[in-house]
N, C-alpha and C positions, 0 to 999 in steps of 0.2 A: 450311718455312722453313730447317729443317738443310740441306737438299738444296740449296738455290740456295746456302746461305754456301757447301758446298765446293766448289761448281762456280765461285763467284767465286774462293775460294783458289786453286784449280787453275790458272784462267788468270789470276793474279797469279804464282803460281810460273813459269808458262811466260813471261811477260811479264821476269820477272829472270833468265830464261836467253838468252830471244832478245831482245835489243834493238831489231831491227829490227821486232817485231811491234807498238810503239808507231807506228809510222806507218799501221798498218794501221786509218783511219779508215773508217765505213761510208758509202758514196755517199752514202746517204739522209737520212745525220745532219751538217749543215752548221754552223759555227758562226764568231761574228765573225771568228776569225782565219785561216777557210778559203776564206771569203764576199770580197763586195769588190776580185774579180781582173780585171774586165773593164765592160765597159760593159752588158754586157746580165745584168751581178750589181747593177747599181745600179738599172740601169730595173726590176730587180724588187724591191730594197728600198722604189726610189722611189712604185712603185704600190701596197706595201701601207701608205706614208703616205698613200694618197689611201685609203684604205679608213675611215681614223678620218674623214672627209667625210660620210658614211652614217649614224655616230651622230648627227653634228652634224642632219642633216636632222629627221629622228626626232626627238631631245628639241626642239631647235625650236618642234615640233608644238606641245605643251605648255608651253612655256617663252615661246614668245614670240607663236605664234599666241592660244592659248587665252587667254592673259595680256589682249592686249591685248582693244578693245572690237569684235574681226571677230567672233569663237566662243565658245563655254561648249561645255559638256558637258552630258550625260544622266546624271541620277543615274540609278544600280541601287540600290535600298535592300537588295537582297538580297547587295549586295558593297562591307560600307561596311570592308572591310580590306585588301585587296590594290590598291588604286587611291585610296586615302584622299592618299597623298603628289601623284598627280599635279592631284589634285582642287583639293590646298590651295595650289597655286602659282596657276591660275584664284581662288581665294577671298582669293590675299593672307595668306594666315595659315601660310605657307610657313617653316621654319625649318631651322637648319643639320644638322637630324637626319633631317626629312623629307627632306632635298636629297640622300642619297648612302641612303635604303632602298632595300633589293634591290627592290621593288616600286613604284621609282619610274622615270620615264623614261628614267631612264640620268644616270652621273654625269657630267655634262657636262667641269669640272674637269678629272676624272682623262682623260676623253678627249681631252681637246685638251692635254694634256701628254703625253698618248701620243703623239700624233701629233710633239707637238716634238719628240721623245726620239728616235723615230725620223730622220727629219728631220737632227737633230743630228748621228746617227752619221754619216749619209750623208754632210754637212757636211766633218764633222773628218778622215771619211775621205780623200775626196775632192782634199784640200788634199794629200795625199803620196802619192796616186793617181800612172799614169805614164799615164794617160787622153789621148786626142789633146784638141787643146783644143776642139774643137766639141763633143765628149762632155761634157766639163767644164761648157762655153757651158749645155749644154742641161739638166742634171743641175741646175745647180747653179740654174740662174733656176729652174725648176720648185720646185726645193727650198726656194728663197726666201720664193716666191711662200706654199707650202702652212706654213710657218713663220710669214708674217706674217699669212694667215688665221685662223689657231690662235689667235694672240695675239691678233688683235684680236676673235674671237669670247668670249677670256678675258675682257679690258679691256671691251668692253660690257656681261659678264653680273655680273662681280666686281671690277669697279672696279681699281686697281693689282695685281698677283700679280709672284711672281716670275720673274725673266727668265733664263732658262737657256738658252744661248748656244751650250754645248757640249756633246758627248759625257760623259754621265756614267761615269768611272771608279773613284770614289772615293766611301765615304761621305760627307766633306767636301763634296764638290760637289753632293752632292744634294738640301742642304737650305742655301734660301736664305731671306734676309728677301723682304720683299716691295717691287716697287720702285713710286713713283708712277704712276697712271694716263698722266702725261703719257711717265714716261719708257719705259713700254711703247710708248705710240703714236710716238714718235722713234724706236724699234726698228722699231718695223711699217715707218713710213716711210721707212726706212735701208734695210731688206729690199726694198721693194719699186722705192727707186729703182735698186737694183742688179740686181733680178731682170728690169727694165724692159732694161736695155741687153742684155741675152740671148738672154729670150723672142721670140720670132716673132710676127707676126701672121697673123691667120688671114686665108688666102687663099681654101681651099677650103671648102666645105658640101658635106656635115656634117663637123665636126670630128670628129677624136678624144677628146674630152672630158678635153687634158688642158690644162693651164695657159699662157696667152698673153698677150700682151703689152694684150692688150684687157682680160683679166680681171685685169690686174695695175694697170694705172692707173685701172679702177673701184671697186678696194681701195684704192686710194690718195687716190682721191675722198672715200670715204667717212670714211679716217682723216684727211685735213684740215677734216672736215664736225663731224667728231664730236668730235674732241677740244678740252679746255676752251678754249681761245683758237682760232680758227675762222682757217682759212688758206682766206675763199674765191676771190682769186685762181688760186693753186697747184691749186685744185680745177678750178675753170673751168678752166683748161690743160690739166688730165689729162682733163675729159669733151671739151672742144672733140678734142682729137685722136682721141675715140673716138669721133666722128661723122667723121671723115674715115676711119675706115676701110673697114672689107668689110661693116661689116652691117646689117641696113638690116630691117624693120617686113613682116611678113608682112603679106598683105591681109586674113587674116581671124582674131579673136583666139582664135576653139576652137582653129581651125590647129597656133596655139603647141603644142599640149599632145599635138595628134594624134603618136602613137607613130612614124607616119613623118616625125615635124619633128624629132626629138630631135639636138638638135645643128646645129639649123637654122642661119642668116644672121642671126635675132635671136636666138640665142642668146650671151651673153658666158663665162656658165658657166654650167657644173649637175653635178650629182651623177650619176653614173651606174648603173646598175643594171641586170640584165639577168634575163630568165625562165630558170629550171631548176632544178634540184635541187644546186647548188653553194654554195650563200647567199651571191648573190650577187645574188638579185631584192629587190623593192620589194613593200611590201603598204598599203599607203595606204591606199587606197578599203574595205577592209575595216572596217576602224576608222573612218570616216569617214560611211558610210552606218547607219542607224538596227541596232539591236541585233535579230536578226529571227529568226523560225524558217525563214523561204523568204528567202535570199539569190539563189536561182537567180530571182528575178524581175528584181532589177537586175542582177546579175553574170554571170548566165546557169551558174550551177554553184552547186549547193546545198553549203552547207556550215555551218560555227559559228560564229557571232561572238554568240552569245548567252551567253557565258560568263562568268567578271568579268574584273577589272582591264582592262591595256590592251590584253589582246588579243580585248578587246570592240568592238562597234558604240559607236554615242552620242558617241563623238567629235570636237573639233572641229567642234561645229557650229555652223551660223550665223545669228547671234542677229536677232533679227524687225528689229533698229532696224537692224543692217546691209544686208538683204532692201530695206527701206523707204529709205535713203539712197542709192539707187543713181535717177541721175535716167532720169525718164521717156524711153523708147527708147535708152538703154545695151544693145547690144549682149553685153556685158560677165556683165550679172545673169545669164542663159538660159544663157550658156558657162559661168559657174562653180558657177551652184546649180541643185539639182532640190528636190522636193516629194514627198516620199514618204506616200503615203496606204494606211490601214487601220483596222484593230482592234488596238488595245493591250489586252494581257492580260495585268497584272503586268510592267507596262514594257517588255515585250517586245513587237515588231510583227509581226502579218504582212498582209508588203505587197500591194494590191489595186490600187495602181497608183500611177504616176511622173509628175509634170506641172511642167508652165512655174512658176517662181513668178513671172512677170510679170505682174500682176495678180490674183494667186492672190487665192479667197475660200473657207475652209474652207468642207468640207461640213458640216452640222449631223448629228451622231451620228456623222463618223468620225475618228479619229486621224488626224494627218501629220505630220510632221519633217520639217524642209531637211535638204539633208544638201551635200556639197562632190560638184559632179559634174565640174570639171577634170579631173582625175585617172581619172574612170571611162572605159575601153576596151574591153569582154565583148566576147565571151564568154572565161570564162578558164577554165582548164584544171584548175590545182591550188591548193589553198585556202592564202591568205596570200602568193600565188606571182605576181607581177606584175611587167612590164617597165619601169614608168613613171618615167623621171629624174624629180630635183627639180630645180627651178628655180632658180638663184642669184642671180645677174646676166645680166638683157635688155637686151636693146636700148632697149626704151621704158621702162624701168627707168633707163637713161642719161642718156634726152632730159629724164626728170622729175625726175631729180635737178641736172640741168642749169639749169632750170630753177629750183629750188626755191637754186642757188646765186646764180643772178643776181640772182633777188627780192632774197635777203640783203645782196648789192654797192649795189642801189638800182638795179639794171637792168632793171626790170619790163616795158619794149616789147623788149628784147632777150628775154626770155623766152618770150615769149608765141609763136614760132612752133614750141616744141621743145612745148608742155603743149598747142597744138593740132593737132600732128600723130598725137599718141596719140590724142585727143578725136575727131579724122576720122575714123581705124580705127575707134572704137566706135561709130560713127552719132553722135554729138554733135554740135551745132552751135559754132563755133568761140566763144572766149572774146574779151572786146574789153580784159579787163587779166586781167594776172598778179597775183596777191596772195600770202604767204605760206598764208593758209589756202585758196584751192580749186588751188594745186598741190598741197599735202599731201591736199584729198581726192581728186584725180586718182591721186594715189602709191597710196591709199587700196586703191582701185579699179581701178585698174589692176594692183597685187602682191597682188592679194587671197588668202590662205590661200598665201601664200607665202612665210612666217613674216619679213619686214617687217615689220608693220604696230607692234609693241611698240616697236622702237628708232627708227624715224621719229617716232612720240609724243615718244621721250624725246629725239633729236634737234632739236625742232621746241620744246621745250618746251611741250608740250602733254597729256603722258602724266598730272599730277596731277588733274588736271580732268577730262580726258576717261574716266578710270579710276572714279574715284570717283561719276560722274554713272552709269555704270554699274551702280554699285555700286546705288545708288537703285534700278535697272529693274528688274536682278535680284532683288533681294528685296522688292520688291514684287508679283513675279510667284511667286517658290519660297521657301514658309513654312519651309524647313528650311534656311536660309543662316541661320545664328549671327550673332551682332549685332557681334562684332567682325572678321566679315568686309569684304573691300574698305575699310580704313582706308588708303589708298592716301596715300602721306608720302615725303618726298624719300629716306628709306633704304630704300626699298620700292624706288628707281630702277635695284638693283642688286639680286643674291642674297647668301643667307651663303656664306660659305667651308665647304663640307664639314666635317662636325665631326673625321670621319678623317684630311684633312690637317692639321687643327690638331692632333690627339693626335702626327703622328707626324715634323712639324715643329714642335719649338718656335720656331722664330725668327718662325712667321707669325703674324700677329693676326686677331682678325673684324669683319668691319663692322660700321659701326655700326647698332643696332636689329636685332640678333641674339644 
């Protein structure tokens, strides 16, 4: 330690003889006030705002897939501590301390205020940028765009939060109260009617996976859908224009997911991810297929997911009544779940074989779990190492939410051609009305494990019932769900606020029923 202070002395002395040796900054070491000089310094600030995208996918999983009544999870009795916080968000008994353990999914919160933070700088900077204005045009709708995603993924999970607008320079600025849900959602919608007049539309397939003018007026959709006084006019305008553009319903719905559609014509957005050893890949299907000693049966490469916590199998999976809700000759069931069959041995499987659950009828004396087969593509190479986007916004994701606006206008024969063009890709037989509940289970069904299905409930008004009816199945099926599990109650519709930002803001408060 002696040895490094003189050598910092030393070039501190040399530093107040040469003055000019202050400029002598190292390439490799970049910082805000070095950053910032060109357009192709912001297209890379700007891409590592689309990186905070990637958490959002991820806790998802558990936050809103498992939540709602598509998945539960696989207990491990032999790892009831490092996966306890993700377990208790699925049981409802989820509180502001479990919400921000290191061994929890990820703190949602802090990452979608990352991403704004980000975001912001690019913002603030931008404005006294000497950028041509196409740069500006492009920089800044993207920048909008990924701003009012952030928000409105806040505003769903935690009800009103603070709106941070700018560049944080100052302790003062970095801690705000908290503003109304409504008045987040008039930011969302301010961002995005401005990000609207910038963004492109997409021409070509495949995109580039990055933010357009499609993806921007079905966040806009949704924030007129969602918030407490319902603008569904202004909604129906932003979906009516996103059927007149470029994208249009693959003919067959595995297709979607096939690794050569990524970015296809029904893609509106998605997450991106890519194979290699940069961490920049996806690992889904890991976590999603049963907890096993032979992985190389489904995945075609042996590897571990018999471990605990979340970097175990067992999750996400999907529950018998979802299996069974899927109508007879659904195309749909077969592309999204398999059946995994074996010998369980201390909750761990090894698998003896993989089958349709269309009709599935256990074997008598063997073990099987559904597991999520969208997402599976083998053979794969390296373990947790996978190329597969997430899904955000589709196309038939449009026509159903289109649909699901018109019901609400009282235009139910106006709806009925957008909820039976998805129903024709699936083999279904066409519907002869529109109703509020069988577009919500076409939504259902259609976005299935595509972490949808929680805030469509709570959208639809339907999350208290349909959770709690859950609740019943559950623990009449697994003797180890506690009795004050799934008490599922209007402040249940939202999460706590991290306990960490309330110690180290005071001006924020916590919901209520936490």
């Amino acid at each position: 330690m002696k040895k490094i202070a003189i050598i910092i002395l030393g070039a501190l002395s040399i530093v107040s003889c040469k003055k000019e040796t202050l400029n002598l900054v190292p390439q490799t070491s970049l910082s805000s006030a070095s950053f910032y000089k060109d357009a192709a310094q912001y297209n890379q600030a700007l891409t590592g705002a689309y990186t905070n995208l990637r958490s959002v996918a991820f806790i998802g999983i558990y936050m809103d897939e498992i939540r709602s009544d598509n998945t539960f999870f696989t207990i491990y009795s032999a790892d009831r501590g490092t996966s306890t916080s993700a377990e208790a968000m699925a049981e409802f008994i989820d509180n502001n301390i479990s919400s921000q353990e290191p061994n929890n999914p990820g703190n949602r919160y802090g990452n979608d205020y990352s991403g704004i933070s980000k975001v912001n700088t690019i913002l603030s900077r931008l404005e006294k940028s000497s950028l041509a204005q196409a740069d500006k045009d492009q920089i800044s709708g993207e920048a909008l765009f990924l701003r009012a995603f952030y928000y409105y993924d806040l505003v769903q999970h935690y009800g009103g939060v603070p709106l941070q607008l700018t560049e944080v320079t100052d302790v003062a600025g970095a801690f705000l109260p908290r503003s109304s849900a409504d008045e987040v959602y008039n930011q969302i919608i301010t961002d995005l009617n401005a990000a609207i007049l910038v963004l492109p539309v997409a021409k070509t397939f495949p995109q580039t996976g990055r933010a357009t003018q499609g993806a921007a007026k079905m966040l806009l959709a949704y924030s007129y859908m969602s918030k407490q006084t319902k603008e569904y006019a202004k909604a129906e305008a932003a979906l009516l224009d996103i059927t007149k553009m470029n994208y249009g319903l693959l003919s067959d719905y595995a297709a979607v997911y096939d690794l050569a559609n990524k970015n296809s014509k029904e893609s509106i957005f998605e997450v991106q991810y890519k194979i290699g050893n940069d961490g920049q890949q996806s690992d889904f299907i890991w976590r999603f297929i049963p907890r096993t000693t032979n992985s190389e049966f489904i995945l075609g490469l042996r590897g571990t997911n018999a471990r605990g916590g979340l970097a175990s199998g067992g999750w996400n999976v999907p529950t018998q009544e979802m299996v069974n809700s899927y109508e007879q000759g659904d195309l749909r069931l077969p592309a999204s779940i398999a059946v995994a069959e074996g010998n369980i041995n201390n909750e761990v499987m090894t698998i003896t074989a993989v089958k349709s659950p269309v009709n599935y009828k256990p074997t008598s004396g063997v073990g099987y779990n559904y597991f999520i087969k969208k997402y599976l593509h083998p053979p794969y190479q390296v373990e947790y190492n996978t190329d597969d986007n997430w899904p955000v916004f589709r196309y038939s994701g449009a026509l159903l939410l289109l649909a699901e606006c018109l019901v609400a206008e009282g235009k139910a024969a106006e709806a009925l051609p957008y909820i039976n063009q998805v129903r024709q890709r699936a083999g279904l037989a066409a519907l002869s009305t529109a109703t509020k509940q069988n577009v919500a289970n076409e939504m259902r069904h259609e976005l299935a494990f595509e972490n949808h299905r929680w805030t469509d409930l709570i959208r639809n008004g339907m999350a208290i019932d349909v959770l709690n009816a859950k609740g019943v199945t559950m623990k009449a099926l697994y003797g180890w769900l506690l009795p004050s599990t799934f008490n599922v109650t209007q402040d249940r519709l939202i999460y706590a606020i991290p306990f960490r930002e309330l110690q180290i803001n005071s001006k924020l408060t916590q919901n209520p029923g936490y």
